[in-house]
C-alpha positions in Angstrom: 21.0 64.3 -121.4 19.5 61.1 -119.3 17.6 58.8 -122.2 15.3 56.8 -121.2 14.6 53.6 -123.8 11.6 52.2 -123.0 7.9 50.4 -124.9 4.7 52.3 -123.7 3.1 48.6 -123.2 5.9 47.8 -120.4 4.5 48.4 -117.2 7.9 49.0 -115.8 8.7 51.5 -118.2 5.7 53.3 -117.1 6.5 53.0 -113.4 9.9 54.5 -114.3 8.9 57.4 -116.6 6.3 58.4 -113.5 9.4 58.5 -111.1 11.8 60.5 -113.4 8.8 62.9 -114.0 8.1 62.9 -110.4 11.6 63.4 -109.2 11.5 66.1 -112.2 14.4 64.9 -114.1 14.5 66.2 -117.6 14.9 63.0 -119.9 14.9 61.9 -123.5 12.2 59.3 -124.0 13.3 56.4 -126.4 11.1 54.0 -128.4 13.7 51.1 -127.6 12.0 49.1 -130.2 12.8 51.3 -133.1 15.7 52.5 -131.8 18.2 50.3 -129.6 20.5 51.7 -126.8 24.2 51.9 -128.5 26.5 49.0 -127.9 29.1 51.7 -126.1 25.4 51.8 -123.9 25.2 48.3 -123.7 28.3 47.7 -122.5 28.3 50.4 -119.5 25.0 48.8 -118.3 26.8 45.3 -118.4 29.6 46.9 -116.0 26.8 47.9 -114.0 25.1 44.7 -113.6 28.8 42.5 -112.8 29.4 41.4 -115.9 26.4 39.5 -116.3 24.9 39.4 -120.1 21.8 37.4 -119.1 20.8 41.1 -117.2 20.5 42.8 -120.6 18.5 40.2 -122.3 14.3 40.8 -121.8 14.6 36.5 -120.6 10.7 36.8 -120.8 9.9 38.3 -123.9 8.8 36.1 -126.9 11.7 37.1 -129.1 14.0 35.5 -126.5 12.5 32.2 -126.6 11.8 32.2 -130.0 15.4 32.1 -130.6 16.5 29.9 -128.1 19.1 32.2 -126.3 17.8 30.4 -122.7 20.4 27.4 -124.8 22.5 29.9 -126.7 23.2 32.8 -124.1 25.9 31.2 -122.0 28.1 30.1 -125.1 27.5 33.6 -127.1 30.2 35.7 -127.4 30.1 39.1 -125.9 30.1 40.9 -129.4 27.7 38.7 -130.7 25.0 39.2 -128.0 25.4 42.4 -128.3 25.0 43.0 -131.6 21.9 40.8 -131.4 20.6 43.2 -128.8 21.5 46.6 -131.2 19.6 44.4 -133.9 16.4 43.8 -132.2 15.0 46.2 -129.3 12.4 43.5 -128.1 15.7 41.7 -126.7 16.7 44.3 -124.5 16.1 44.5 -120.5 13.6 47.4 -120.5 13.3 49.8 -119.4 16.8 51.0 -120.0 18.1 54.5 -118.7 21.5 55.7 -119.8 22.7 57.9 -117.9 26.2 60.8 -117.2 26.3 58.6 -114.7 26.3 55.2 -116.5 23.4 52.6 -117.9 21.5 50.1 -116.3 18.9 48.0 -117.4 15.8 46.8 -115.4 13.5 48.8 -113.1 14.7 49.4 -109.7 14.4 52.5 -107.1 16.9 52.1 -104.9 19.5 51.2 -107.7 18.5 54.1 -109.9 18.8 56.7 -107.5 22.3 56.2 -108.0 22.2 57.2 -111.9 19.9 59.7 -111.6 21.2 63.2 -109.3 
């Protein structure tokens, strides 16, 4: 089953919901707030996006800046960002989409057509 983790306030999360619907895939809709993707889900999507950990982080969201990861990001190690993103939803890239097919995290068309068949 394809999950979708996303926050109804996220206008990319909307955009992507309306193009799962619209491409009539059958998905699981996530409240990624209350309920994180799963580190094994993390860690596909950070395949996905070349090994770059900054790509899972929401860079723009208050939580981010409130803890200084802009500073703290590039020395963190890889289990300990993400087990600050399974901590705290507001922290993750949304919307997220886990997938058969893998995980990604961020809105993008031409990328998610790849995920979703």
């Amino acid at each position: 089953m394809i999950k979708l983790y996303m926050y109804k306030g996220c206008d990319g999360c909307r955009k992507a919901k309306k193009w799962l619907q619209e491409k009539g895939v059958n998905f699981e809709e996530i409240a990624i707030r209350e309920v994180t993707p799963s580190k094994a889900e993390l860690k596909e999507a950070l395949a996905t996006h070349d090994m770059n950990l900054r790509k899972l982080f929401n860079v723009s969201g208050g939580d981010y800046r409130e803890l200084g990861l802009k500073d703290k990001l590039p020395q963190m190690e890889l289990d300990e960002a993400l087990d600050l993103l399974t901590s705290n939803g507001n922290l993750v890239k949304r919307p997220f989409l886990a997938t058969p097919s893998g995980c990604i995290s961020g809105f993008d068309t031409s990328v998610w057509e790849g995920f979703v068949r």
